[in-house]
C-alpha positions as a printed NumPy array, in Angstrom:
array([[-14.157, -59.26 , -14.94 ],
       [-15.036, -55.542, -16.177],
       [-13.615, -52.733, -17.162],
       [-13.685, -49.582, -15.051],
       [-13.511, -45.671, -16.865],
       [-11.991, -43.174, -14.754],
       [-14.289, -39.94 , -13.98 ],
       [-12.538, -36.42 , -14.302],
       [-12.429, -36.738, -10.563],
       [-10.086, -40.093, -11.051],
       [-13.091, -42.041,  -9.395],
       [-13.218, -45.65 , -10.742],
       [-16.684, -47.873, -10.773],
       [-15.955, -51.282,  -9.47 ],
       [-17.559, -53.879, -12.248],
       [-20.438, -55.529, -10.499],
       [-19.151, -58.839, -10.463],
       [-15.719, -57.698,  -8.823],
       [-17.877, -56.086,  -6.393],
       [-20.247, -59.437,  -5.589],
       [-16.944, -61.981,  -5.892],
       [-14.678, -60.022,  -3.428],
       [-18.034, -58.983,  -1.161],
       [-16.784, -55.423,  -1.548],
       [-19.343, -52.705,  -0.281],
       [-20.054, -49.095,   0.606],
       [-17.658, -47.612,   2.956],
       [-15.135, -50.854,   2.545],
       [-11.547, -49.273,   2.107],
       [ -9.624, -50.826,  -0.84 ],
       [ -5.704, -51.269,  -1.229],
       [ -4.529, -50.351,  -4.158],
       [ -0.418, -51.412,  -4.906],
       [  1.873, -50.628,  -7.794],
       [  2.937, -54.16 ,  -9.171],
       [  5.455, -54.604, -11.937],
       [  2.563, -55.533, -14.072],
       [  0.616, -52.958, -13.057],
       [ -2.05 , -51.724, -10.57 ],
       [ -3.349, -54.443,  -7.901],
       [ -6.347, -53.6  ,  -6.158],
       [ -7.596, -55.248,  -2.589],
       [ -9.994, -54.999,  -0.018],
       [ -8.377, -53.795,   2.868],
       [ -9.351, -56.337,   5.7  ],
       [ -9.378, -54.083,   9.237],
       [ -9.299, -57.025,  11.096],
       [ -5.617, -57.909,  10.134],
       [ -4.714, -54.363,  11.847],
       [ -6.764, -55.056,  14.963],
       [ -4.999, -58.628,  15.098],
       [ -1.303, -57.42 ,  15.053],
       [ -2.098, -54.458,  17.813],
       [ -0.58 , -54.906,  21.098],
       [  1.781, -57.529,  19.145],
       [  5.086, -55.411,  19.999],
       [  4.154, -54.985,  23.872],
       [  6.787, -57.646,  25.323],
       [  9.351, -55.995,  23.471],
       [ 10.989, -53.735,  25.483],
       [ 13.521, -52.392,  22.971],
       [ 12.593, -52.401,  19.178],
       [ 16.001, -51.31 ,  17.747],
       [ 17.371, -54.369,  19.76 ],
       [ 14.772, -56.939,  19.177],
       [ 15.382, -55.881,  15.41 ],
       [ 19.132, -56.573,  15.398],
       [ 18.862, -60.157,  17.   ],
       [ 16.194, -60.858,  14.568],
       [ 18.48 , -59.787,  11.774],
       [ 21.467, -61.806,  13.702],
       [ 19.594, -64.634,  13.688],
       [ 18.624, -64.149,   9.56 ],
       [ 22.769, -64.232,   8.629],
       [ 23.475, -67.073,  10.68 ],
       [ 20.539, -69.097,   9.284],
       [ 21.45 , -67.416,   5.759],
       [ 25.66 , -68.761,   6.398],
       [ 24.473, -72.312,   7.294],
       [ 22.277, -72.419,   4.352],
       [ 24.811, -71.133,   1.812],
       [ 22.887, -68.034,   0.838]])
């Protein structure tokens, strides 16, 4: 890859081969994580959001559905042994 220099705004050039490998362009939005080893940058893929909308609308109660899934986690976790 490249190196990037950050400006005195704390604006970062993307190397141009990042850029061409991820297909990253103007007005993508990037990701960036803290990492144990450090910063990890991603380009944010929108259609992941529009994919999980609507995916909570046959659950009438949230703090409910919640608890049975976390029911369901220590029983599977007790037959396991973990």
């Amino acid at each position: 890859m490249g190196m990037a220099k950050v400006t005195r705004n704390y604006q970062i050039t993307l190397p141009k081969d990042a850029r061409k490998l991820f297909s990253i362009n103007v007005g993508d939005t990037l990701l960036v994580s803290l990492r144990e080893e450090g910063l990890v940058i991603k380009k944010f893929e929108e259609n992941v959001i529009n994919e999980a909308a609507g995916t909570w609308k046959k659950v009438k109660d949230s703090v409910e559905y919640v608890r049975g899934m976390r029911a369901e986690y220590e029983k599977r976790a007790k037959r396991l042994g973990i």
